[in-house]
C-alpha positions in Angstrom: 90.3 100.9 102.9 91.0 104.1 104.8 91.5 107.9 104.1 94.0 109.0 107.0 94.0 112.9 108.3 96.5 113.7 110.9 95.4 117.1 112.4 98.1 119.7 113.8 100.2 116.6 115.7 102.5 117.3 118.2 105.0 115.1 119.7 108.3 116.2 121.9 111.0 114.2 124.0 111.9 116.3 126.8 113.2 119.1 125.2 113.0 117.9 121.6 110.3 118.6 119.4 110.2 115.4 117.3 106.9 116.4 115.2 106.2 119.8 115.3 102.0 120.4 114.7 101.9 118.2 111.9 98.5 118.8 109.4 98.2 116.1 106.2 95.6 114.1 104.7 96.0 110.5 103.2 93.9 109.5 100.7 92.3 106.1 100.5 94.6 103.8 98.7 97.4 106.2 98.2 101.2 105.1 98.6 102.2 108.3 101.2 106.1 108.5 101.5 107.6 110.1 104.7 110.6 111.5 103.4 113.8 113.2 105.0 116.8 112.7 106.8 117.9 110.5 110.5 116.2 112.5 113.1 113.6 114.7 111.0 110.6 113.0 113.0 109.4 110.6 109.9 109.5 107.5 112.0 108.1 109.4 115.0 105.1 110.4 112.8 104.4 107.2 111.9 104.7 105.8 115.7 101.8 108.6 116.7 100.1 106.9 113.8 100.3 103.4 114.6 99.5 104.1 118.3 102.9 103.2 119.5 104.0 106.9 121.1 101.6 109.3 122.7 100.7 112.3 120.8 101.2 115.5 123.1 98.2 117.2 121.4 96.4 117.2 118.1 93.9 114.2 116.6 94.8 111.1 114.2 91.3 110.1 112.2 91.3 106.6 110.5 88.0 106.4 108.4 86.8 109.8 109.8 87.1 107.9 113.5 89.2 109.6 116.0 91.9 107.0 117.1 94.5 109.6 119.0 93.6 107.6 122.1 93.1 104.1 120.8 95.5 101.4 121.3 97.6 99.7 118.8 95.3 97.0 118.3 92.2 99.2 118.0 93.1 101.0 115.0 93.3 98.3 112.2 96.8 98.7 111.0 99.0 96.6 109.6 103.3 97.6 110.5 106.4 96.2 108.8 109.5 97.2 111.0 112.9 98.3 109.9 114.4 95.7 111.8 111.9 93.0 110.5 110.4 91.9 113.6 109.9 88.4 112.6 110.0 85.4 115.4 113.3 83.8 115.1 111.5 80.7 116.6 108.8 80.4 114.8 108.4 78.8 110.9 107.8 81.0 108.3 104.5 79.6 107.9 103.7 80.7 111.8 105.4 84.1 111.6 102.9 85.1 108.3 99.9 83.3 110.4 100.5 84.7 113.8 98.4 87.7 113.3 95.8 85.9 111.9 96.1 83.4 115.1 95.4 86.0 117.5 92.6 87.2 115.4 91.4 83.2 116.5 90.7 82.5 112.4 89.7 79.2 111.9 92.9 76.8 110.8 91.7 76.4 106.7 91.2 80.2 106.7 94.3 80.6 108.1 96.3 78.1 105.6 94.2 79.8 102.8 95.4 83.3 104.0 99.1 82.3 104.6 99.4 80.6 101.3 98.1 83.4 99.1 100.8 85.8 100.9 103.5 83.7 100.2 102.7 82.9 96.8 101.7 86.9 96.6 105.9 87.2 97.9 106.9 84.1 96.0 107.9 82.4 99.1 105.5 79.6 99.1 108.9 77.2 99.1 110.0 78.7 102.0 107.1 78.4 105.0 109.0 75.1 106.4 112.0 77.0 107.0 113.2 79.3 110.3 114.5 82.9 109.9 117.9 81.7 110.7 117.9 79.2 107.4 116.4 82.4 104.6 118.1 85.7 103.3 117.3 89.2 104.5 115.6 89.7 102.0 113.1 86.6 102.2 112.5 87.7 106.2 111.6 91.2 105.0 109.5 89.2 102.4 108.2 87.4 105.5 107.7 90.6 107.5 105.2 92.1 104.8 103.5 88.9 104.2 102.7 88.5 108.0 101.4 92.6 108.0 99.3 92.2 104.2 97.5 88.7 105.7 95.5 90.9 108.7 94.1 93.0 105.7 94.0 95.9 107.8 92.9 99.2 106.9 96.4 100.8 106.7 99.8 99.5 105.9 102.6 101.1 107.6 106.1 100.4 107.3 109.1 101.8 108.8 112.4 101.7 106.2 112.0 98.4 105.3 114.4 98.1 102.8 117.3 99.9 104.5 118.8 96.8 105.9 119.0 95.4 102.0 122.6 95.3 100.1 122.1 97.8 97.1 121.3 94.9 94.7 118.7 93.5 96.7 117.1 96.9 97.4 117.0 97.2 93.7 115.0 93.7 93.4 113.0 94.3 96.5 111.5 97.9 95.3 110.2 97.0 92.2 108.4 93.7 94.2 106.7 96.0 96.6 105.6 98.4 93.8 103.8 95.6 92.4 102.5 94.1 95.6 101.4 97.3 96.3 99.6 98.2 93.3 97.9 94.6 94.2 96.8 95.1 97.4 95.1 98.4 96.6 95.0 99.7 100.1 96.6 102.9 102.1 100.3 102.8 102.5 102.5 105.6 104.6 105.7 104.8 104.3 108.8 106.3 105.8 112.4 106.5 104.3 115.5 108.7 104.2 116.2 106.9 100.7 115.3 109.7 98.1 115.0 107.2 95.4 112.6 105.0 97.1 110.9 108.2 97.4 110.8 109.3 94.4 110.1 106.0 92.7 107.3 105.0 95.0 105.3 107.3 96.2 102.0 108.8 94.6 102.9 111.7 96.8 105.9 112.2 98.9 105.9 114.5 102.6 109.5 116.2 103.3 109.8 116.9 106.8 112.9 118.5 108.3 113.3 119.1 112.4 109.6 118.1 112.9 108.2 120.4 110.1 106.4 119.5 107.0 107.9 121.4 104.3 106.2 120.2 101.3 103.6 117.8 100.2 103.5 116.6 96.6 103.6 114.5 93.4 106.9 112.9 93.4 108.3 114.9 90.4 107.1 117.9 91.4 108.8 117.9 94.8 112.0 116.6 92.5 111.6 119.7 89.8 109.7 122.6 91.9 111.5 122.2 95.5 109.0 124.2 97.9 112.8 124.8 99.9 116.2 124.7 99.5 116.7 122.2 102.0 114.4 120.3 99.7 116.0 121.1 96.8 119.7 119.9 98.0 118.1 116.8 99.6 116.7 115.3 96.7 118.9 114.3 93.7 122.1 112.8 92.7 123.3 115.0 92.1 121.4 117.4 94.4 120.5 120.6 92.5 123.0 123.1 92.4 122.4 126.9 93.4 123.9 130.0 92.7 123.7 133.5 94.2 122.2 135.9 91.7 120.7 139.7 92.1 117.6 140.5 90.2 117.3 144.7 89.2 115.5 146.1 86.6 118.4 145.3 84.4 118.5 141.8 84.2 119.4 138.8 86.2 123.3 139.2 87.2 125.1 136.1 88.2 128.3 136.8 89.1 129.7 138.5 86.2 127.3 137.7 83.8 124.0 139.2 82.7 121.0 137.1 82.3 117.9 138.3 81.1 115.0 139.2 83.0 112.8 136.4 80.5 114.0 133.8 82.5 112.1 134.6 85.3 108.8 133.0 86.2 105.5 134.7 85.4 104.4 135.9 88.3 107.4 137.0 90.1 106.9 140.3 91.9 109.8 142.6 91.8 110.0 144.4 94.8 111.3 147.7 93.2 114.8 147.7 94.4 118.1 145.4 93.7 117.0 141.8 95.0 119.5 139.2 96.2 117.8 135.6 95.5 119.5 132.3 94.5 118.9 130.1 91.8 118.7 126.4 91.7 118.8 124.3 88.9 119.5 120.4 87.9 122.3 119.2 86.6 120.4 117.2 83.8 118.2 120.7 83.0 121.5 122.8 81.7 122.7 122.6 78.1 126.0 123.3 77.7 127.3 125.0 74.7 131.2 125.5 73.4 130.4 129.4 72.9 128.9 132.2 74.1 125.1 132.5 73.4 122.6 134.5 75.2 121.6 134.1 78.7 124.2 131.6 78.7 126.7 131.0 81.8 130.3 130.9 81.3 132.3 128.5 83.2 135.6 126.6 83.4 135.5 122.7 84.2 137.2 121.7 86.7 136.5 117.7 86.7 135.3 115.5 84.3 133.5 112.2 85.2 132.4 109.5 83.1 129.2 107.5 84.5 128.3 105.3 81.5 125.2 107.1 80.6 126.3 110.5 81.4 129.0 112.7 81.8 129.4 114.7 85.0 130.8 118.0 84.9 132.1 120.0 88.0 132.5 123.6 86.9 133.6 126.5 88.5 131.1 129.7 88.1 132.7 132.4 89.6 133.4 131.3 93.5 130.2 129.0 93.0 130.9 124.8 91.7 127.9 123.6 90.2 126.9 119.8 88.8 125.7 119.6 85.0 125.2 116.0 82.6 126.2 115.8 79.1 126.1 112.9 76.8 128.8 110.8 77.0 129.9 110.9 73.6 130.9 114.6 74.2 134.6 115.1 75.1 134.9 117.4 77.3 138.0 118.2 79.3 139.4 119.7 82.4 140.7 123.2 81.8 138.1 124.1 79.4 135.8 126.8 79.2 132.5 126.1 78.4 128.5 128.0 78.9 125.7 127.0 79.7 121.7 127.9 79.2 119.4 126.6 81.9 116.2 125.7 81.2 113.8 128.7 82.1 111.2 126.4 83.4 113.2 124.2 85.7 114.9 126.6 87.7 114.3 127.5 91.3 113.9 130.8 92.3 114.7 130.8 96.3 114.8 133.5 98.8 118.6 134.2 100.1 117.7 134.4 103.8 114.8 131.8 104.2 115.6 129.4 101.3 111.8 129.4 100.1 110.8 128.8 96.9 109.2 132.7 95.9 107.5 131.6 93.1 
């Protein structure tokens, strides 16, 4: 296995700085998730990684060995491609072996090796068959079966799924979860799909415009958002923030007066009026039919009914935020309504850099 540490990496494109003096370790055996959106240098990253792009300057180690300047083939990584990469003409069975050919395995240790990552896929049916004749999502099943049969060091793999219909995604997730948890070996893995993210990473790396904003457990990039930009990125809905002043008389949003107990301990005030905002999750407000203290009023302005939830849209002041109540609740358009948010989910960000100051 392999512990991955990817020292102050920078990559540009002309003008464009695609990864901007990148710093992270990878532990050995962890599930890594590059996460942001198109054109935030994830899949960039991950090319410096597998040797595919030039680093401008900075150092990959694989197992402590410096491999900034090693070819491709020299660093013992495995690579399942967004577009799946598979040999339209080439049998299943050939595409899953054809690493293991050049590799010059002998043919039983080959047939052994093939076999146990298709019955690891639950493709074993299918290794007569070409490409052409299988589903997308049996050739992505092909794609990481051919990487996982090289047993190499690291596992990298570029939005696999995103070329999956929603259902299939769905399916496909919880298979590589399990294969995963199987192999037991270092996975980075890049996506702009927050719920992929969230659901299977051990730790998930934002990056935004070449920048690393925030490396984390998956829940607490979701509930303590180091940005923002973080903040509004992950979720659906994405957490909702208000503009609020803190003074030494409380916590005033818009017309209404909060108390200073809902701020976090060890929040500075800097002695004077401060102009902050606050974010908060829709699912991490309760909302009440009557006023209550440090409770938000509000008048909903649309009503949608998701099955397992409620979504409100309510006007605060100028501001329209996202909150979830049970679906059994009637609730209507028109109404007033106020809210309490949860003191220990909410966000206390910086108006002018949209950092986290707590």
């Amino acid at each position: 296995m392999a512990e991955i540490h990817i020292q102050e990496v920078r990559k540009t494109f002309g003008k464009v700085v695609a990864v901007n003096n990148v710093e992270l370790t990878i532990h050995d055996q962890e599930f890594m998730v590059l996460l942001g959106p198109s054109g935030c240098g994830k899949t960039t990253l991950l090319r410096c990684l597998a040797g595919l792009e030039d680093v401008d300057s900075g150092r990959i180690l694989i197992n402590n060995e410096d491999v900034t300047e090693y070819p491709p083939r020299n660093r013992h990584i495995a690579m399942v491609f967004q577009s799946y990469a598979i040999f339209p003409h080439l049998s299943v069975f050939e595409n899953i072996a054809f690493g293991l050919r050049m590799q010059h395995l002998p043919k039983k240790e080959i047939e052994k090796k093939v076999g146990s990552a298709a019955e690891l896929l639950q493709i074993e049916n299918l290794l007569e068959r070409f490409p052409a004749q299988i589903s997308g999502g049996q050739r992505q099943r092909v794609a990481v079966a051919r990487a996982i049969t090289v047993e190499a060091d690291v596992l990298l793999m570029d939005e696999p799924l995103s070329n999956l219909d929603a259902l299939l995604r769905l399916e496909m997730r919880a298979e590589l979860k399990r294969l995963i948890n199987e192999l037991h070996t270092t996975v980075v893995y890049v996506t702009h799909d927050q719920v992929e993210a969230l659901s299977l990473g051990d730790r998930i790396a934002v990056m935004k415009s070449g920048n690393l904003l925030q490396v984390d457990k998956p829940l607490e990039v979701y509930d303590h958002p180091a940005t923002e930009f973080i903040g509004g990125f992950i979720g659906n809905p994405p957490m909702n923030f208000l503009p609020a002043v803190i003074d030494t008389g409380g916590v005033h949003v818009g017309e209404t007066d909060l108390s200073l107990d809902l701020l976090p301990e060890g929040y500075k005030h800097p002695g004077s009026a401060q102009n902050v905002k606050i974010g908060i999750r829709a699912e991490n407000v309760k909302v009440l039919r009557g006023p209550e203290k440090n409770a938000l009023m509000g008048k909903i302005f649309v009503v949608e009914p998701l099955g397992s939830t409620n979504l409100l849209t309510v006007v605060v002041g100028k501001e329209y935020i996202k909150v979830n109540t049970h679906p059994t609740e009637n609730f209507q358009a028109g109404e007033e309504i106020w809210m309490q948010m949860d003191s220990n989910k909410i966000s206390w960000m910086d108006v002018e850099t949209g950092v986290t100051l707590v």
